[in-house]
VEXDREN-2710 file (C-alpha; in Angstrom, 1 decimal):
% VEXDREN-2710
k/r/px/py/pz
1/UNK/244.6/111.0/128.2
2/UNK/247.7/113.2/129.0
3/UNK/248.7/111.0/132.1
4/UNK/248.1/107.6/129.9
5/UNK/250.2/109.3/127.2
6/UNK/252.9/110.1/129.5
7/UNK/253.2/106.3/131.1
8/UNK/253.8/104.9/127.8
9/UNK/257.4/104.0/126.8
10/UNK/258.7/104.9/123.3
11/UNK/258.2/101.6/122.6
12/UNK/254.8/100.7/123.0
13/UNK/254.2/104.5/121.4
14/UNK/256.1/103.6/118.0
15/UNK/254.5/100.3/117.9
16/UNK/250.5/101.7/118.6
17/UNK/250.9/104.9/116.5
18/UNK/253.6/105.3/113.8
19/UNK/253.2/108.9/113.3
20/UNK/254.6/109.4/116.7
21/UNK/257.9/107.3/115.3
22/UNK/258.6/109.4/112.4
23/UNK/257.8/112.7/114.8
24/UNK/260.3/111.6/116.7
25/UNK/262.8/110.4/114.5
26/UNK/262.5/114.0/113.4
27/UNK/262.9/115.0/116.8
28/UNK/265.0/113.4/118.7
29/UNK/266.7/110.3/116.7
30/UNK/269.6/109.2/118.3
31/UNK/268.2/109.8/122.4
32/UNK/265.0/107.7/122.3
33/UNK/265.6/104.9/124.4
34/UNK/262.1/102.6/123.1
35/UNK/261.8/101.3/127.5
36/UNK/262.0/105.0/128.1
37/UNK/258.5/106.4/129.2
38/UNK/257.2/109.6/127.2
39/UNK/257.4/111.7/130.5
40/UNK/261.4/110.7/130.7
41/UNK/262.0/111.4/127.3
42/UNK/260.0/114.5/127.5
43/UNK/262.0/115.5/130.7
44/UNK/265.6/114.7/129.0
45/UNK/265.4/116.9/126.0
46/UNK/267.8/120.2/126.1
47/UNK/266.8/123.7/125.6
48/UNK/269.1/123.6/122.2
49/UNK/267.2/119.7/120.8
50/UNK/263.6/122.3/122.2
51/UNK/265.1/124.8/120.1
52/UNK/265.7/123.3/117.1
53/UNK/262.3/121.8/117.5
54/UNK/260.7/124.8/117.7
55/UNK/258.3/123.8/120.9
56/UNK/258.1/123.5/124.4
57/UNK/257.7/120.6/126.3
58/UNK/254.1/121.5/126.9
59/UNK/253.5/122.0/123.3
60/UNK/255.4/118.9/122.3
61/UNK/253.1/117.1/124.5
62/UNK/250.2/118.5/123.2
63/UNK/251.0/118.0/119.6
64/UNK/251.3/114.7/120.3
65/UNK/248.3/114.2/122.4
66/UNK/246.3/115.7/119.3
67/UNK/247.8/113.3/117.2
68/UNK/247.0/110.5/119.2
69/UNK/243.7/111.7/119.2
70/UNK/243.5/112.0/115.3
71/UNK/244.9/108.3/115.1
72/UNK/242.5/106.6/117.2
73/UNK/239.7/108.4/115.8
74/UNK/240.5/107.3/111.9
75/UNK/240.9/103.7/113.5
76/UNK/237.5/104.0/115.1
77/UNK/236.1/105.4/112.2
78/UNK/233.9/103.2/109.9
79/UNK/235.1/102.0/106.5
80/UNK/233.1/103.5/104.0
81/UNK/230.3/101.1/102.7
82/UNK/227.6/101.2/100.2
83/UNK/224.7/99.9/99.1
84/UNK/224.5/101.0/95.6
85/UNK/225.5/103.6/93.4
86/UNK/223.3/105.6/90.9
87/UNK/224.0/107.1/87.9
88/UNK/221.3/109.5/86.2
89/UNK/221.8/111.1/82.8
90/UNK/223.0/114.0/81.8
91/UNK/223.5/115.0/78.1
92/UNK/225.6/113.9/75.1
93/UNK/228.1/115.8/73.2
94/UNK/225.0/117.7/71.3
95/UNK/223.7/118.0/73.8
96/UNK/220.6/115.6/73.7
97/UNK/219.1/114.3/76.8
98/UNK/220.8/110.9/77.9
99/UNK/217.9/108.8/79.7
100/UNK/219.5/106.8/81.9
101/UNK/219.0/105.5/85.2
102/UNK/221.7/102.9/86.3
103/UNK/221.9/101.1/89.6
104/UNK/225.2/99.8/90.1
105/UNK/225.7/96.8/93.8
106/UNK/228.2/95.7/95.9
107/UNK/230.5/93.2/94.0
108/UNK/229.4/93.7/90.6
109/UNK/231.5/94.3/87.5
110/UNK/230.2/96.8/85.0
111/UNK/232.1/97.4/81.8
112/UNK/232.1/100.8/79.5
113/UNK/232.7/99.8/75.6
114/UNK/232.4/102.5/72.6
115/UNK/234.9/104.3/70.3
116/UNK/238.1/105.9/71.2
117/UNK/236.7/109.5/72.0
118/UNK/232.7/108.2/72.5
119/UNK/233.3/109.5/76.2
120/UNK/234.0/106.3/78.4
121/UNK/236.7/108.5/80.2
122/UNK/234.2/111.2/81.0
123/UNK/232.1/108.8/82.3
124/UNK/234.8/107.1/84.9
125/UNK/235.7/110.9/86.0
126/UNK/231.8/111.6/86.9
127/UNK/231.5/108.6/89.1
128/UNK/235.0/109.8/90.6
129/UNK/234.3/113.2/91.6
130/UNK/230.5/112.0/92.5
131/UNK/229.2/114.3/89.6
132/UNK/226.4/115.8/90.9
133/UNK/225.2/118.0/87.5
134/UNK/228.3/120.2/87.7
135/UNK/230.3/118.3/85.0
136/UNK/230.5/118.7/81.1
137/UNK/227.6/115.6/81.1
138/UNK/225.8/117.3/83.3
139/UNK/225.3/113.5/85.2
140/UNK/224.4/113.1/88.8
141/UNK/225.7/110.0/91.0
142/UNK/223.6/108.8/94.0
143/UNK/225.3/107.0/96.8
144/UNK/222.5/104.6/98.1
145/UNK/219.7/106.3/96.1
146/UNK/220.5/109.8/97.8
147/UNK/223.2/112.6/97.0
148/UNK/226.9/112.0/98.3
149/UNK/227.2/113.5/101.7
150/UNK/229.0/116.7/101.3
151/UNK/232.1/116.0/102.9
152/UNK/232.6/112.6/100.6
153/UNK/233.4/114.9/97.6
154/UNK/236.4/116.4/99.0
155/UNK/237.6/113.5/101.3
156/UNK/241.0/112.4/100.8
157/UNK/240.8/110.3/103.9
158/UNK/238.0/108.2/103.9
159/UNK/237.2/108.2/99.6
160/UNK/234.5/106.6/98.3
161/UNK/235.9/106.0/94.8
162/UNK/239.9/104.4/94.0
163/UNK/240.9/104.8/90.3
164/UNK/243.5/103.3/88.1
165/UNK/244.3/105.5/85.0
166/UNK/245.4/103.9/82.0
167/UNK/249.2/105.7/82.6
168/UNK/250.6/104.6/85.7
169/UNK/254.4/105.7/85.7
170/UNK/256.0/106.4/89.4
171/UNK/258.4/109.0/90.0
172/UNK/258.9/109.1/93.5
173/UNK/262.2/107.2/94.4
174/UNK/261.1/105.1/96.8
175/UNK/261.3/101.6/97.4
176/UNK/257.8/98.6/96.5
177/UNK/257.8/97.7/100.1
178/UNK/258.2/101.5/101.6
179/UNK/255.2/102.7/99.5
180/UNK/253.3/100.1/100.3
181/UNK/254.4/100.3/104.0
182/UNK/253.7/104.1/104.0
183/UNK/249.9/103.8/102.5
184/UNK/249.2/101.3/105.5
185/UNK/250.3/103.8/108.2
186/UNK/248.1/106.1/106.3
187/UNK/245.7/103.4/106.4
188/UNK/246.6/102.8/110.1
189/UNK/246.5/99.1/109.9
190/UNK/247.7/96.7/112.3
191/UNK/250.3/94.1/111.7
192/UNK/251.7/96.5/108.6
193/UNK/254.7/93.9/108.0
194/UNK/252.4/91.1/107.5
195/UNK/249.9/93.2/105.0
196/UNK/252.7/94.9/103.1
197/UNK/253.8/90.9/102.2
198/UNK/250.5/90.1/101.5
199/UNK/250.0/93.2/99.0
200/UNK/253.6/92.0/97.2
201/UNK/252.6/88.7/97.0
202/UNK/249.1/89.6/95.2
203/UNK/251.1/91.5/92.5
204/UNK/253.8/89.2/92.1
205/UNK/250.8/86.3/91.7
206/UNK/248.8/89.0/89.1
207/UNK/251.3/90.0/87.4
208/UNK/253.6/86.8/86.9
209/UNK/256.7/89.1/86.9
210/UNK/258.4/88.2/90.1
211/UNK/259.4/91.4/91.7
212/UNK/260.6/92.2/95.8
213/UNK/260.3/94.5/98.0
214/UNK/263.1/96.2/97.9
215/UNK/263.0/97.1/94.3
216/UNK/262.3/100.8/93.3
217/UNK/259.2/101.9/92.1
218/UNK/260.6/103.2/89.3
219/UNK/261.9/100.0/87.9
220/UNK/259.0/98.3/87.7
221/UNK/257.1/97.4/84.6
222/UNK/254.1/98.7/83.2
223/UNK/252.2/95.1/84.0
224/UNK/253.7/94.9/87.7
225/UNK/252.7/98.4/88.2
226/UNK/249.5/97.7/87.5
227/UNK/249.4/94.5/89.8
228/UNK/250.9/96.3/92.4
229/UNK/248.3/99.2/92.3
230/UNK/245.3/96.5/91.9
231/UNK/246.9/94.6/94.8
232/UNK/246.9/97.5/96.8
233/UNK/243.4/98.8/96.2
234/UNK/242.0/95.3/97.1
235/UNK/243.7/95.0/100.6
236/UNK/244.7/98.3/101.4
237/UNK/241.9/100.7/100.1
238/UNK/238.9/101.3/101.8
239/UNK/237.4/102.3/98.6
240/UNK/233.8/100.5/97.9
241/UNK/233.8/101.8/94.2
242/UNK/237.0/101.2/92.0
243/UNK/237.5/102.3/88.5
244/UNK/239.9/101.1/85.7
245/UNK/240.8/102.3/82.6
246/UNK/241.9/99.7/80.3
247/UNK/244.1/97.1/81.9
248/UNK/244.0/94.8/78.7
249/UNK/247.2/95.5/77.8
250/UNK/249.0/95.6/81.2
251/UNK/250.3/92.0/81.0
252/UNK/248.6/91.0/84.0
253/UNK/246.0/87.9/84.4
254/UNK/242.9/89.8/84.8
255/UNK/240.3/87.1/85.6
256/UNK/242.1/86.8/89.1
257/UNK/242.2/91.0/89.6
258/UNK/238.8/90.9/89.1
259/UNK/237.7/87.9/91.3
260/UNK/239.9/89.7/93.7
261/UNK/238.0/92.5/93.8
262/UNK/234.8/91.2/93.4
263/UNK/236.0/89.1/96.4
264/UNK/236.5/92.3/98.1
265/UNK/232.3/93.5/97.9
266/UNK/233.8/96.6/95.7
267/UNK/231.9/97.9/92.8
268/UNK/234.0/97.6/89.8
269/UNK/233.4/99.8/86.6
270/UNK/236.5/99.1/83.6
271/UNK/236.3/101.5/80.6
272/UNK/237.9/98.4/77.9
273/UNK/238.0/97.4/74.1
274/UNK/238.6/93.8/75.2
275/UNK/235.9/91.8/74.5
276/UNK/237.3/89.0/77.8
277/UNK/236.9/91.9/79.7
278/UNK/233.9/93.0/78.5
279/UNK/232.4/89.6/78.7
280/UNK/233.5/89.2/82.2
281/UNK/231.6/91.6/83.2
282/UNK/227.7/91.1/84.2
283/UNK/226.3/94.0/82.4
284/UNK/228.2/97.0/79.8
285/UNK/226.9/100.1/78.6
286/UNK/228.0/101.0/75.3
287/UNK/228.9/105.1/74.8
288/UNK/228.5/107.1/71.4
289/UNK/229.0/110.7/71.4
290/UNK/229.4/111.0/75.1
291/UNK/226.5/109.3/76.2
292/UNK/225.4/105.6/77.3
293/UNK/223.2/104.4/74.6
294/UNK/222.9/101.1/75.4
295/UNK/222.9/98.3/78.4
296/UNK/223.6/95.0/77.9
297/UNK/223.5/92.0/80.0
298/UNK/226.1/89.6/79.6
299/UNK/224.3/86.9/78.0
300/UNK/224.9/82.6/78.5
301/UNK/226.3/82.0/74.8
302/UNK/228.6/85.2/75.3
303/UNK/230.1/83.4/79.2
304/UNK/230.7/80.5/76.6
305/UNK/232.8/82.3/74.4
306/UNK/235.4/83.5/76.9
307/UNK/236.9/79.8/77.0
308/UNK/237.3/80.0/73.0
309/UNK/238.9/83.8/73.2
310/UNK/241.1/82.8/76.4
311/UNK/242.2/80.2/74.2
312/UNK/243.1/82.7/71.7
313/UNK/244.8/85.3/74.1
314/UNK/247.2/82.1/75.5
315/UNK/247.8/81.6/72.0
316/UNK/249.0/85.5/71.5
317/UNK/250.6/86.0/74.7
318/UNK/253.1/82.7/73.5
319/UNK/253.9/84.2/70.0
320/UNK/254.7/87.3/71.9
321/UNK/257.0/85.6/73.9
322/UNK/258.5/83.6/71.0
323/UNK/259.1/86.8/69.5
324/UNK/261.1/88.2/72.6
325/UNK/263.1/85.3/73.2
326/UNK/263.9/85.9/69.3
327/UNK/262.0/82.6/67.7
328/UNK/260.9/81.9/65.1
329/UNK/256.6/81.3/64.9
330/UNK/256.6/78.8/61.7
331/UNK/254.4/76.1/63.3
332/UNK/250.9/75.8/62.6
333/UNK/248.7/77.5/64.9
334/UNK/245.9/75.1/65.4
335/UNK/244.5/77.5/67.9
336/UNK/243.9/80.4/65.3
337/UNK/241.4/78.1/64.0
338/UNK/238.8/79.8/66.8
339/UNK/239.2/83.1/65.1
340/UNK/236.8/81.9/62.5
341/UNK/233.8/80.6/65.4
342/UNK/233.5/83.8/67.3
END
């Protein structure tokens, strides 16, 4: 490895392993000639840039060769893929039995209905941390019918679950195309120009509020946040299971984030009060005083009804805008007539 290492220019180093281009823009910025091989550049530093570095050449080599060896392994490493995921019952809030066995597969969307407060948050946190009857439900989540491997739990590298939290407010100052750009190094992708378009271009299409890469995080609205986060998730994260907590009123078109990640073989579990969402889904559990006391399958009269109430959200979503734009909403509103057939 160490004599590979060595014949490689700056260049092809940067290109094949990005850590090594922000080690040595932290190292050595303005001396780095890209044609130069490792060896020569290795060979060229002073004793006052190895000084300020805090290494010798033999231990700057080494670093480097471990982290070489760190990259390649995470590239060679599996994605994370599962069968199923099982959640067994714990307890409700009085701490009754819940008797529950539920088999969640690859690509479906399950939905989590109830009353502010019934518990459809604790519910999304136990299949997050892989609850395994150490949580106030006292529930228990089997990855492919056994117990999560041990190291899955505290993985921050390879997790099994992605969530999106209702809140979603950046703070860190940095550019939509850096993050993205830094969560594919972290995800050590190739062609990272190419998928950091790609990711922008899914939010801009979810969220219908054009924004580009170069904006800051910060600036961004609470729909496109949530566009760029889904985007993100679906073709950054290796993540099998995602979890959502209401995106309803996010302003984004959530039929395509969901065909997206169903798309993407990810099992998708959304705690919502909207019944397109809920409808959307194949099955929903309904929670009362922290426990799932019911499972519904989405029935063929209730798939017919999402055409009437998208009809009805179009409707809302123009008065909203008529109200922005500062108009006045005296026409008739033919489509309110639905209202009274759900």
């Amino acid at each position: 490895m160490r004599e590979n290492l060595l014949s490689l220019t700056i260049d092809e180093l940067s290109r094949r392993h990005p850590a090594f281009a922000d080690f040595l823009a932290s190292t050595d910025a303005t001396g780095s000639k890209p044609g130069r091989t490792l060896e020569a550049w290795l060979a060229g530093l002073t004793d006052d840039r190895l000084s300020q570095v805090g290494m010798d050449r033999d231990q700057i080599r080494s670093h480097l060769e471990a982290l070489v060896r760190r990259v390649d392994a995470l590239r060679a490493a599996p994605h994370a893929t599962i069968r199923s995921l099982t959640i067994l019952g714990g307890r409700d809030k009085s701490g009754r039995a819940e008797t529950l066995t539920l088999v969640l597969k690859a690509g479906e969307v399950l939905c989590i209905v109830g009353p502010t407060g019934s518990g459809k948050s604790r519910l999304l946190a136990d299949i997050e941390c892989l609850a395994q009857g150490d949580t106030p439900s006292g529930r228990r989540v089997l990855i492919d019918d056994a117990p999560p491997a041990p190291g899955w739990r505290q993985s921050s590298e390879r997790k099994l679950v992605a969530q999106l939290s209702q809140n979603m407010n950046f703070v860190v100052d940095l550019s939509v195309g850096a993050f993205v750009a830094m969560h594919a190094d972290c995800r050590m992708v190739p062609d990272r120009g190419e998928r950091v378009r790609d990711v922008i271009a899914c939010a801009n299409d979810l969220a219908g509020e054009p924004f580009s890469a170069q904006v800051s995080l910060t600036q961004l609205s609470g729909g496109q946040t949530r566009a760029l986060m889904i985007a993100d998730i679906a073709l950054l994260s290796a993540s099998p299971v995602v979890l959502i907590d209401e995106i309803e009123n996010a302003g984004i078109d959530r039929k395509r984030a969901l065909d997206l990640l169903i798309a993407k073989e990810k099992i998708v579990v959304i705690s919502t009060h909207d019944p397109i969402l809920a409808l959307m889904g194949g099955r929903r559990v309904v929670i009362r005083n922290g426990a799932i006391t019911d499972i519904i399958e989405t029935s063929a009269p209730e798939r017919a009804n999402i055409a009437a109430l998208e009809r009805i959200d179009r409707g809302l979503i123009a008065l909203r805008h008529r109200l922005r734009c500062g108009q006045r909403i005296d026409a008739p509103l033919a489509w309110a007539e639905e209202l009274g057939k759900v």
